[in-house]
C-alpha positions in Angstrom: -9.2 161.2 86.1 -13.0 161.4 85.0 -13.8 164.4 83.1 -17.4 163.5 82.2 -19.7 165.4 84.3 -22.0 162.6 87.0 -25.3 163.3 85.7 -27.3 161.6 83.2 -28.5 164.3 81.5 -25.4 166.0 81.3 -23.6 163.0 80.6 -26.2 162.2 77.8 -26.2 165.9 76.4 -22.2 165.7 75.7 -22.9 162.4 73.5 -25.2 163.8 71.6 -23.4 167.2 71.1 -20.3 165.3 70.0 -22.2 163.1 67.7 -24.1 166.0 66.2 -20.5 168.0 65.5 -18.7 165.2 63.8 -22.2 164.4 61.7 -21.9 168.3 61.0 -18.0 168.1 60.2 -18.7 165.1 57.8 -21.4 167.0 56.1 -20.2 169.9 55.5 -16.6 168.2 54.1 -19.0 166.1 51.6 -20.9 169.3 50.7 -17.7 171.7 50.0 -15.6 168.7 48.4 -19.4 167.1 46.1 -20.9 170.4 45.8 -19.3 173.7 46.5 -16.1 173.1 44.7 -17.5 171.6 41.4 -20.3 175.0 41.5 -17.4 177.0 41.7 -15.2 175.5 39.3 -18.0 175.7 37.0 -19.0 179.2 37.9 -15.3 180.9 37.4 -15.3 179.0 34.2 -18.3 180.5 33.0 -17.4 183.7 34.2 -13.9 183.7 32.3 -15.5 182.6 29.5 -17.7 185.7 29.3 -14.3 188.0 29.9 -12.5 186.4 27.2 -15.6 186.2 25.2 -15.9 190.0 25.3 -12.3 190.8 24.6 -12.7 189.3 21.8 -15.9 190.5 20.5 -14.5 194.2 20.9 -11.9 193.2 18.7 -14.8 191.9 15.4 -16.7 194.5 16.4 -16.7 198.0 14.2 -16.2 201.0 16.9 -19.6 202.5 16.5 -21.0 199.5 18.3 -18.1 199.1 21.3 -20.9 201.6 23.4 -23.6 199.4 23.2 -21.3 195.9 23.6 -19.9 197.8 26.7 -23.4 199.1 27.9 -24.7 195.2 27.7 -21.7 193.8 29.3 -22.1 195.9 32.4 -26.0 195.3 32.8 -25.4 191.5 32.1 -22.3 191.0 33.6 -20.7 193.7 35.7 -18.0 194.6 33.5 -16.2 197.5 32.7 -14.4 198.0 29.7 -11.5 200.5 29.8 -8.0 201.3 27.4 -5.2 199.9 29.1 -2.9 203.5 29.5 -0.3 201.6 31.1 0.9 198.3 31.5 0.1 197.2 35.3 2.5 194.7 38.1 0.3 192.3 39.1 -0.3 192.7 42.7 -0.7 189.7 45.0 -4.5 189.6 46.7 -6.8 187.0 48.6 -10.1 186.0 47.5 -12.0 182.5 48.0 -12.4 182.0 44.6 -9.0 183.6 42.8 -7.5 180.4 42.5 -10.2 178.4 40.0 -10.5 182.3 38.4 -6.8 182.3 37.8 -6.9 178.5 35.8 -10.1 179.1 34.0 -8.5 182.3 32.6 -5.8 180.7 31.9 -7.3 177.6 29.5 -9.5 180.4 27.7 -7.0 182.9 26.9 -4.0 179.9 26.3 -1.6 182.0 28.5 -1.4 182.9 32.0 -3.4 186.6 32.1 -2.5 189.2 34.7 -5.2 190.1 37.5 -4.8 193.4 39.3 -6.3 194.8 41.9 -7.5 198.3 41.9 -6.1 200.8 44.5 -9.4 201.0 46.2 -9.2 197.9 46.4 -13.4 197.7 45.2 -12.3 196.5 41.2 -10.3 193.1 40.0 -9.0 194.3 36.4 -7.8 191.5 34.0 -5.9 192.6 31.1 -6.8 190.7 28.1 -5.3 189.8 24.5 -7.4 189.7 21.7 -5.6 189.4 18.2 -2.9 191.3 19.0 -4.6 194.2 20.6 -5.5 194.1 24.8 -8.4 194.7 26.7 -8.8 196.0 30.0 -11.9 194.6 32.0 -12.9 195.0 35.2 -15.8 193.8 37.5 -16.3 194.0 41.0 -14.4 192.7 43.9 -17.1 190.7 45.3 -17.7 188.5 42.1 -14.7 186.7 43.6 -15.0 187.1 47.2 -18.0 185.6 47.8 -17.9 183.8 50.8 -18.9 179.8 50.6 -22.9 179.5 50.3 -24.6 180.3 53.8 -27.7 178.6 53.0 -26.2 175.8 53.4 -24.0 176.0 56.1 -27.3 177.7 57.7 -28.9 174.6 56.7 -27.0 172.4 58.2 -26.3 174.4 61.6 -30.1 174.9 62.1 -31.1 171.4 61.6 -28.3 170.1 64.3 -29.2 173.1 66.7 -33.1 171.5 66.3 -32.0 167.9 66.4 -29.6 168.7 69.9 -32.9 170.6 71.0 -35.0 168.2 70.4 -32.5 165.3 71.5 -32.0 166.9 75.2 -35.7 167.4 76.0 -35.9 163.8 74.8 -33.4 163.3 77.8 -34.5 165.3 80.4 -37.7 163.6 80.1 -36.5 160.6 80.8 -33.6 162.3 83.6 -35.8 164.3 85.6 -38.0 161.2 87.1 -35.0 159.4 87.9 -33.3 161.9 89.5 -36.5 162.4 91.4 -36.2 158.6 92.1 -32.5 159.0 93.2 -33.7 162.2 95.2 -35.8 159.7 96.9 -33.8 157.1 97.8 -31.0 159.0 99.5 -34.0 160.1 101.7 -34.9 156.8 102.8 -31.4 156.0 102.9 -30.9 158.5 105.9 -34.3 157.1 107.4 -36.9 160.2 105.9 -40.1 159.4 104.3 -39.9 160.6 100.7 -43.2 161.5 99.1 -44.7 159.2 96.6 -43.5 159.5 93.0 -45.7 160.1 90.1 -46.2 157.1 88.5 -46.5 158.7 85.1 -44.4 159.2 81.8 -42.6 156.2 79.1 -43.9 152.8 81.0 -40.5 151.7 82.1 -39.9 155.1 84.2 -43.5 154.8 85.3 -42.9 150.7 86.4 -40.3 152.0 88.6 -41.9 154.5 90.3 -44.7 152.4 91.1 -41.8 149.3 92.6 -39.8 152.2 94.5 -43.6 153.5 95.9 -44.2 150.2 96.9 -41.2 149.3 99.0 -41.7 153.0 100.4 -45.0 152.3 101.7 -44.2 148.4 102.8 -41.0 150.1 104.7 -43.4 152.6 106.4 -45.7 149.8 107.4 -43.1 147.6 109.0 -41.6 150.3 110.8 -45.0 151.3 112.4 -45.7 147.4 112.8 -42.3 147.4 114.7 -42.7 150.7 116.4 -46.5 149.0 117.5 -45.2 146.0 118.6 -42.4 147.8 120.6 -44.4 150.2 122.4 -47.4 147.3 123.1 -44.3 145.1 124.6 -43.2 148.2 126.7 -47.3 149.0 128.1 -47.0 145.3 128.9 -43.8 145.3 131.3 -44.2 148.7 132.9 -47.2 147.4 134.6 -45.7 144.5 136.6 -42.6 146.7 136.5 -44.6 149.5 138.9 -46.7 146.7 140.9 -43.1 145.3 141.8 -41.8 148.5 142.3 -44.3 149.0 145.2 -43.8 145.6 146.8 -40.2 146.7 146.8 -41.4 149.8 149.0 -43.1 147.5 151.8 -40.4 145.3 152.4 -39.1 145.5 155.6 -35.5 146.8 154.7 -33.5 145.8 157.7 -34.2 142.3 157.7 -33.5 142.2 153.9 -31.5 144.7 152.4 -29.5 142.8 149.7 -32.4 141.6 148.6 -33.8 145.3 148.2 -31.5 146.8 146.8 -30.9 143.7 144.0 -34.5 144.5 143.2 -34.2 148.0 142.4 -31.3 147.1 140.5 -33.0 144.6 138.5 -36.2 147.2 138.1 -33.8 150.6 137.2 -32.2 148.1 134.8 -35.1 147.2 133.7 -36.5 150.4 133.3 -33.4 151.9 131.1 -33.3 149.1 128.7 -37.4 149.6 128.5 -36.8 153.1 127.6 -33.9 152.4 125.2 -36.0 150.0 123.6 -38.5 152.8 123.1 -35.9 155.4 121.7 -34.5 152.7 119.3 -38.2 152.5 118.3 -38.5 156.2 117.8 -35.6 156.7 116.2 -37.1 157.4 112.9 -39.8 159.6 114.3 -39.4 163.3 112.3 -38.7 166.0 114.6 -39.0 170.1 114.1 -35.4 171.7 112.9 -34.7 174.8 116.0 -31.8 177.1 116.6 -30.0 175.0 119.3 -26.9 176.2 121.2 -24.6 173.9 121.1 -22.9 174.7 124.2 -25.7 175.1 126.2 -27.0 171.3 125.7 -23.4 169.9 126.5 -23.5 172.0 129.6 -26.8 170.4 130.6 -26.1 166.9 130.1 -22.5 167.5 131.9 -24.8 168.9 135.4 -27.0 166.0 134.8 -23.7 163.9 135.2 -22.3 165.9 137.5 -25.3 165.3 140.0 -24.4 161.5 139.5 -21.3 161.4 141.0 -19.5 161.9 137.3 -16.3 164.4 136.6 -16.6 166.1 133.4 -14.2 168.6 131.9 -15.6 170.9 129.1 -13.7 172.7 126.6 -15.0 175.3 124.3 -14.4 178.3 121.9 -15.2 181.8 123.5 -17.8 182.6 121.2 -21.6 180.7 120.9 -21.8 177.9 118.1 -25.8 177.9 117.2 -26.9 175.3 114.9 -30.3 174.6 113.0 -31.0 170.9 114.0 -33.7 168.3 115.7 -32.9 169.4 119.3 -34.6 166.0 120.3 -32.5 164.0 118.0 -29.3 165.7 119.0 -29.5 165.8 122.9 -30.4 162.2 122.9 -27.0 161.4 120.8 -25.1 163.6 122.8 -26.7 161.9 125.7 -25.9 158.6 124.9 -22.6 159.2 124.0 -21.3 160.9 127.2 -23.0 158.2 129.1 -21.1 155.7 126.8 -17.5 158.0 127.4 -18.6 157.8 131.4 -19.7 153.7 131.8 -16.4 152.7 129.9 -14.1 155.6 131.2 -12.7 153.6 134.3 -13.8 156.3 136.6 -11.4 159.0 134.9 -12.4 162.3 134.1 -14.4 163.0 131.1 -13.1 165.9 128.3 -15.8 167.3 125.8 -14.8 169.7 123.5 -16.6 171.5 121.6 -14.9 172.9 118.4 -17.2 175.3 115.7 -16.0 177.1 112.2 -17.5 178.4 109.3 -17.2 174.9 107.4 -18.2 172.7 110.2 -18.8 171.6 114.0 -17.3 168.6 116.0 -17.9 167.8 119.6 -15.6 165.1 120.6 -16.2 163.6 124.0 -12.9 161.5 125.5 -12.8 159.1 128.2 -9.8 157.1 129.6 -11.7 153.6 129.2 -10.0 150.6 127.7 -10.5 151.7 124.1 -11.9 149.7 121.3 -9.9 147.7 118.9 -9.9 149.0 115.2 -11.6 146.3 113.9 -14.2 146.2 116.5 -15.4 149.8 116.0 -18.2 148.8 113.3 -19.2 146.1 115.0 -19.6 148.7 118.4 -22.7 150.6 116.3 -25.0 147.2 116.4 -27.5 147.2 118.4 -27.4 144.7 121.7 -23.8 144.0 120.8 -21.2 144.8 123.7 -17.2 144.5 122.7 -16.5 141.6 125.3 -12.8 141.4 124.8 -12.1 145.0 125.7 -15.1 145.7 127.7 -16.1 144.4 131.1 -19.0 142.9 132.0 -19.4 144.5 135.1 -19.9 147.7 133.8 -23.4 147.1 132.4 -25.3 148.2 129.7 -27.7 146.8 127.1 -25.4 147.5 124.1 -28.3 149.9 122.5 -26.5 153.2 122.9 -24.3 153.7 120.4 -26.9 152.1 117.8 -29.8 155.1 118.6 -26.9 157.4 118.3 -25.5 156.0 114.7 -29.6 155.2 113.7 -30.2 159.3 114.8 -27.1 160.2 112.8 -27.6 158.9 109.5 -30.7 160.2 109.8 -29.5 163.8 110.3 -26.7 163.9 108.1 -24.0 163.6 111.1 -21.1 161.5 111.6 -20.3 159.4 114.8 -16.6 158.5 114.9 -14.9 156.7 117.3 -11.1 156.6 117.5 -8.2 155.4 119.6 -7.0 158.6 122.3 -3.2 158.9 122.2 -2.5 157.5 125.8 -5.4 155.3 126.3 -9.1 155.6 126.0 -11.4 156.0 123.0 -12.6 159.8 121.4 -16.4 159.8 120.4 -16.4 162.6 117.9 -19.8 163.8 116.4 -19.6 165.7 113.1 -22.5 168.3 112.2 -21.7 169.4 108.4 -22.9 172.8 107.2 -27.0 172.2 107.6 -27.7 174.1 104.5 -26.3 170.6 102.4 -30.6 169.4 103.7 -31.9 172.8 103.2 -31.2 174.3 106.5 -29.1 177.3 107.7 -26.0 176.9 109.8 -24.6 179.8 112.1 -21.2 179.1 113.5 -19.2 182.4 115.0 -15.7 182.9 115.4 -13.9 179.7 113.7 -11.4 178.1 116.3 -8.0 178.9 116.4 -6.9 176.7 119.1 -6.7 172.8 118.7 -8.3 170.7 121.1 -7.2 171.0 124.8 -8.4 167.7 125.6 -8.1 165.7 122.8 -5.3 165.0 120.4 -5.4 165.9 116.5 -2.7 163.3 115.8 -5.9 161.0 114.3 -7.5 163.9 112.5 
C-alpha cells in the first residue's frame, strides 16, 4: 500500500523534508563528534587545571595571602575555597560534561579525586590533595551542566527551516499551474469549457499552457463547426420534410392507405432521428443548475408514456428527493432511457424506482426486453450502433439514445449502468453522486430503508 500522499507538491515537500533531516542529522553528528567534544575535552581540562592549580598554590602560599588568592579565584574562576570539616561519600549525579571533568581531574591530580554534590544541589565540591594537606573547592553546578552549544544547533535548525521554506515555494510555483492545468482537463474531460490558462511563469509551465489553450480553443471550434454543420443539415431536411408532410395530407386515403400511412412512418421516423441528431449536437451545450424533484420528472415522462399506450410501474421512497442539477440535461437522459426500457421491453410492464439517501440517488428503470450480453454493454453507449444479436430489427430506432444519455452523463458527473435483471430483461440504473463533489448542493430526505420493489440488488 502507497503511503505517499497524490499530489505533487505534497509529494515533493516530503523529499525535501526528509533530505533536509538526514543533511541536519549528518551535521550535527560531524559538529558534536569534530567540534563539541574536542571544545569540551579541552575546556574541562583547562578548568581542572585551574582547580588543581589553586590547591596547590594555597599550599606555597603564606596564610596572610589565602584572602586575596581566594578573593581572585572566585572573580576569575568561580571558586570557593572552604576547610574540609568532614570527609564527604561521593554522591552519584548527572551532568553533560562530568565525565571529561572526572578524567582531566584525574591526570592533574595523579589519582582519582572525589566530586560531591552539594545538598542544594546548586555547588559541585572536589576535594583536593596538595602535599599532604586537602582542599575543598567548589564552583557552581552549571560550570558542568551546560547544555551542548545552541548557537549551533540554532544555526543549523534555522538554515534548514529557511532552505524547506524556500524549497516548497520553489514547488508550489511550479505545482499550482499544473494543478490548474489538471483542474482543466478533467473539465474538458466531462465535456465543460475550462477557461484559458495563464500562459505565464518558468517557460516550460508557460509552453504548456499555451499547447493545452490551444487544443481547448481548436476543441471548441470543431464542436461549433459540428454543431453548424448539424443544425444547417437539419434546416435543410425539415423543409422537404413539411412540404411532404402536406402532400401526405391531400392524398385521397381510401384509395391508398398503405401507402399513407408508410409515409408518415417514414416522415415521424424521419423527424425523431432529425431531432436526435440535434440533441446529440447539443449535448455539450451548458445548461443553468435548478432544484429539480426527482420524482416529479419521472412522474411526467411515465404520463407521457402512459398516453402512448405504455405500462409503467413506479416505485419510490415516501419522502421528496430534490436535487441541484441541469433539469434539461437530466429529463432528456431519463427520457431516453425509459424510451429505451419501453422499445426493447417486449411489451411488458416497465418498473422505475427511484431510490434517495444522504450519500447518493439511483433511479433504475427495468424492462423485461431480451437483455444485453456482458460484453456488448460498451459497445451499446456508441452512437448509431444497435446490438443486432440480441435486439430485433423490427423494433426500430436509430441507435442514438443511449449515446446522448452517456454524452449528458459524463458531462454531469452521473453514471449510466446497465445490467442483466435476475429473470430476464436489462436494469438501466442512473447514478447522481452527492452534487457538492462540482460545487453544488445536494438535498436528499429520508434515506431508504427498503430495497428495491422492482428491481433486484443481487448485481449491486
Amino acid at each position: 500500500m502507497n503511503l505517499l500522499p497524490r499530489s505533487l507538491f505534497a509529494r515533493t515537500g516530503i523529499t525535501i523534508a526528509v533530505s533536509i533531516a538526514l543533511s541536519m542529522i549528518i551535521s550535527m553528528i560531524a559538529a558534536v563528534y569534530f567540534i563539541m567534544i574536542p571544545m569540551t575535552k579541552r575546556s574541562a581540562d583547562d578548568f581542572a587545571a585551574v582547580i588543581v592549580s589553586a590547591a596547590h598554590s594555597l599550599q606555597s602560599l603564606p596564610e596572610e595571602m589565602h584572602a586575596e588568592l581566594k578573593q581572585q579565584l572566585l572573580q576569575d574562576h568561580g571558586l570557593i575555597i572552604s576547610e574540609p570539616t568532614e570527609v564527604l561519600s561521593e554522591t552519584a549525579f548527572d551532568a553533560p560534561y562530568l565525565m571529561f571533568f572526572r578524567a582531566s581531574l584525574a591526570r592533574r591530580a595523579g589519582e582519582e579525586l572525589p566530586i560531591i554534590e552539594s545538598e542544594a544541589g546548586t555547588l559541585i565540591w572536589v576535594d583536593v590533595p596538595a602535599h599532604g594537606k586537602i582542599y575543598r573547592l567548589g564552583f557552581d553546578r552549571q560550570r558542568l551542566g551546560t547544555n551542548p552549544p545552541v548557537a549551533l544547533l540554532l544555526a543549523i535548525a534555522g538554515g534548514a527551516l529557511f532552505t524547506l521554506l524556500a524549497s516548497l515555494l520553489e514547488v508550489r510555483q511550479v505545482a499550482r499551474p499544473l494543478r490548474n492545468l489538471s483542474l482543466a482537463v478533467e473539465k474538458l474531460g466531462r465535456g465543460q469549457d475550462p477557461p484559458p490558462l495563464a500562459e505565464d511563469g518558468p517557460k516550460e509551465i508557460a509552453a504548456l499552457a499555451r499547447a493545452f489553450n490551444r487544443l481547448t480553443s481548436d476543441l471548441r471550434e470543431m464542436a461549433e463547426n459540428r454543431t453548424v454543420m448539424i443544425a444547417g443539415i437539419s434546416h435543410d431536411l425539415r423543409t422537404p420534410l413539411t412540404r411532404l408532410g402536406i402532400a401526405v395530407e391531400m392524398l385521397d386515403e381510401k384509395s391508398t392507405p398503405l401507402i399513407v400511412a408508410g409515409i408518415r412512418r417514414d416522415l415521424n421516423a424521419m423527424n425523431n432521428l432529425i431531432g436526435q441528431f440535434l440533441q446529440f449536437s447539443k449535448g455539450l451545450e451548458d445548461g443553468v443548475p435548478v432544484q429539480v424533484d426527482l420524482w416529479q420528472v419521472i412522474a411526467s415522462l411515465a404520463d407521457d408514456l402512459r398516453r402512448q399506450g405504455t405500462e409503467l410501474v413506479l416505485h419510490r421512497n415516501d419522502p421528496p428527493c430534490v436535487y441541484f442539477a441541469d433539469a434539461v440535461a437530466l429529463q432528456r437522459v431519463l427520457e431516453n432511457l425509459l424510451k429505451n426500457a419501453v422499445q426493447y421491453g417486449a411489451g411488458e410492464p416497465v418498473d422505475v424506482t427511484l431510490d434517495c439517501n444522504q450519500h447518493a440517488v439511483s433511479i433504475e428503470i427495468c424492462d423485461r426486453g431480451p437483455g444485453i450480453p456482458a460484453e456488448s454493454v460498451e459497445r451499446a453507449f456508441k452512437p448509431f450502433h444497435r446490438l443486432q444479436a440480441s435486439r430485433s430489427n423490427g423494433v426500430g430506432g436509430s441507435g442514438l439514445g443511449l449515446a446522448i444519455s452517456r454524452q449528458l452523463a459524463v458531462k454531469h458527473g452521473w453514471s449510466i449502468e446497465l445490467l442483466p435483471r435476475d429473470g430476464g430483461g436489462t436494469i438501466a440504473r442512473l447514478g447522481l453522486p452527492p452534487a457538492h463533489r462540482f460545487g453544488l448542493p445536494v438535498s436528499c430526505y429520508a434515506p431508504s430503508e427498503n430495497e428495491s420493489e422492482c428491481c433486484q440488488k443481487e448485481h449491486a
